[in-house]
C-alpha positions as CSV (number, residue, x, y, z in Angstrom):
1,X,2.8,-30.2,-19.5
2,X,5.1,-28.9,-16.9
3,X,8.5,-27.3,-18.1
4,X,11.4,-28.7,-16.9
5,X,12.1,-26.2,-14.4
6,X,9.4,-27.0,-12.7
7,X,10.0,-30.9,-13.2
8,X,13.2,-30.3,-11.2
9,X,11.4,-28.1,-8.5
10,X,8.7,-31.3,-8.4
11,X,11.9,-33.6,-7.9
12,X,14.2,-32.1,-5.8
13,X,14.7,-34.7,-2.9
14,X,13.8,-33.8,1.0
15,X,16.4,-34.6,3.3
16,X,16.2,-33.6,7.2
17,X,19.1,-31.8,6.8
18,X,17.8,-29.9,3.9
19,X,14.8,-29.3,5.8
20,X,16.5,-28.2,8.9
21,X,18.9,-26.1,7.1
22,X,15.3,-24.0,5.0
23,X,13.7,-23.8,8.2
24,X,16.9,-22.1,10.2
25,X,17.3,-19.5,7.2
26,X,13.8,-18.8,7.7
27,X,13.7,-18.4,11.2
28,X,16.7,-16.0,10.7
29,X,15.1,-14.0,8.3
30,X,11.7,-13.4,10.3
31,X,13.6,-12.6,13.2
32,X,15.8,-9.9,11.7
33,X,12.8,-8.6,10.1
34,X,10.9,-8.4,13.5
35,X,14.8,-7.0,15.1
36,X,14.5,-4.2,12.1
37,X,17.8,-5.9,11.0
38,X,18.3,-4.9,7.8
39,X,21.7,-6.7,7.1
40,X,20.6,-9.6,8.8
41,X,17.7,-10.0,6.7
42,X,19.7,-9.3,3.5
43,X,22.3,-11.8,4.9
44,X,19.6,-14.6,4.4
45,X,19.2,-13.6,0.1
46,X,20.8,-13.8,-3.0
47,X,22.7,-10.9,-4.6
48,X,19.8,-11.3,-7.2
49,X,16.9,-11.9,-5.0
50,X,13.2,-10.4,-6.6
51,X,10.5,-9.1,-4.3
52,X,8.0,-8.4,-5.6
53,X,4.0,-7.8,-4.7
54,X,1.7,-10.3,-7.5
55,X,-0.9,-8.5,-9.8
56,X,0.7,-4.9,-8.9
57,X,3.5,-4.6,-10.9
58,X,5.7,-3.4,-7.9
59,X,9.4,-5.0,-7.9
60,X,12.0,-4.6,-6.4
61,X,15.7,-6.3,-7.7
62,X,19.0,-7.4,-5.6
63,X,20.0,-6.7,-2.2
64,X,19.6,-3.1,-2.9
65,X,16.3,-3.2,-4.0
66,X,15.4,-5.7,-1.0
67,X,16.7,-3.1,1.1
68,X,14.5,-0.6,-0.7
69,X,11.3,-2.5,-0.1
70,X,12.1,-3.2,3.7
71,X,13.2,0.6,4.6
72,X,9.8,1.7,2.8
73,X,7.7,-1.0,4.1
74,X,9.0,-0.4,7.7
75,X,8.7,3.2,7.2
76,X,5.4,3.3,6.2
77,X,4.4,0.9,9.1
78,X,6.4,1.0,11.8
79,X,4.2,-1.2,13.9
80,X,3.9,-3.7,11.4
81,X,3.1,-7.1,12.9
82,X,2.7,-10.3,10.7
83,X,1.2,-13.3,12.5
84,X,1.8,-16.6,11.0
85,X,-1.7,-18.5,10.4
86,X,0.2,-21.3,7.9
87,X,3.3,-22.8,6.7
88,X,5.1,-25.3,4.5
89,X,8.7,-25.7,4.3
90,X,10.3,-27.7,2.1
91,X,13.1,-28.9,-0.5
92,X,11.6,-25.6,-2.8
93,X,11.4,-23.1,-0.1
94,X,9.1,-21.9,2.3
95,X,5.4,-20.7,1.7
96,X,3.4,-18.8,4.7
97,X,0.4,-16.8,5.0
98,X,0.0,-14.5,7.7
99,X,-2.5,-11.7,9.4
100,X,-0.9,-8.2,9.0
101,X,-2.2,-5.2,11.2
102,X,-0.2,-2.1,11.2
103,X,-0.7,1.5,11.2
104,X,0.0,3.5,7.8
105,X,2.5,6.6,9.2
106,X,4.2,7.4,6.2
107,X,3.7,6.8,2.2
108,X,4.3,3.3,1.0
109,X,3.6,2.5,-2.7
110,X,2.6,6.1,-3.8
111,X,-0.4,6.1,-1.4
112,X,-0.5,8.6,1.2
113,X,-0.3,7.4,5.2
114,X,-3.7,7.6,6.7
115,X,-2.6,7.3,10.3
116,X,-5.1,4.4,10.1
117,X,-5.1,0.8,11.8
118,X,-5.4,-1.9,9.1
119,X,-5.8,-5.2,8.9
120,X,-4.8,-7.9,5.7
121,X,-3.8,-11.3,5.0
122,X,-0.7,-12.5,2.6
123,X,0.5,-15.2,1.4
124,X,4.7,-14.8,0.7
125,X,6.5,-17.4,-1.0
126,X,10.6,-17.4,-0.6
127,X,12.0,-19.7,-3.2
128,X,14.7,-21.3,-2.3
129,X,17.9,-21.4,-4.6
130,X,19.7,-24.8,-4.0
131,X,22.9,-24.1,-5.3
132,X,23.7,-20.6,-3.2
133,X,22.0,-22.3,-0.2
134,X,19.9,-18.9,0.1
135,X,16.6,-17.6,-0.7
136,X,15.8,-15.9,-4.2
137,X,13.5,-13.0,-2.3
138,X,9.3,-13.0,-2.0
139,X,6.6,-13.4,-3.8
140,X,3.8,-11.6,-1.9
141,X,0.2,-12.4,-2.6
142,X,-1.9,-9.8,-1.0
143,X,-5.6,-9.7,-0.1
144,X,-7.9,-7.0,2.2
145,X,-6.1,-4.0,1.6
146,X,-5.5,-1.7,-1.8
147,X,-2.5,-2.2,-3.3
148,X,-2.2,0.3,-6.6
149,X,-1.7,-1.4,-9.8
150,X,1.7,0.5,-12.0
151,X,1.1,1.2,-14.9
């Protein structure tokens, strides 16, 4: 039986507005994340926003921690490229998966760069929170490359 938080994520009405207004935050966010705007990214979150990377244990909390994973992220692979392959937008937020390639320059999760070019898919889900008309960060499913698992 579902809980009733997710009864009301289940209900929550789709309105073209609503719609339009998910879809523009999410085109801002991928394009200040492709600009390496930081505090245009950040503008698109809550205060409380959560990324974090599924089955790894790695989280990061609020805009400074958003910031954190960003800044290492971009760091660690400068060239990072991620090409959309899906999405859904909707009255909950906005799910996509995409193709990564990048080359690992500097250390990113404890692992060492490799000066390698890899390849993986993800799949990141940004929840939507309906009452600050922002996103509550990303969920990151990750598959085809190593992530370590914290303790």
């Amino acid at each position: 039986m579902a809980g009733d938080a997710i009864l009301e994520l289940y209900r929550r009405e789709v309105t073209p507005a609503l719609y339009t207004e998910i879809r523009e935050l999410y085109k801002t966010h991928s394009m200040a994340e492709d600009a390496r705007d930081l505090p245009g990214l950040i503008s698109t979150l809550t205060p409380d926003c959560v990324y974090e990377i599924i089955g790894s244990g790695h989280r990061w909390e609020g805009h400074e921690g958003a910031a954190r994973f960003y800044t290492q992220l971009l760091t660690a692979f400068p060239d990072i490229t991620f090409d959309l392959t899906d999405i859904v937008i909707g009255p909950q937020g906005v799910c996509e998966e995409a193709h990564v390639t990048a080359t690992h320059e500097a250390p990113w999760l404890g692992v060492e760069p490799t000066g390698e070019h890899l390849e993986w898919d993800v799949i990141i889900w940004f929840p939507w929170d309906d009452q600050r008309r922002l996103f509550r960060g990303e969920k990151v499913y990750v598959t085809g490359i190593d992530i370590p698992v914290l303790d």
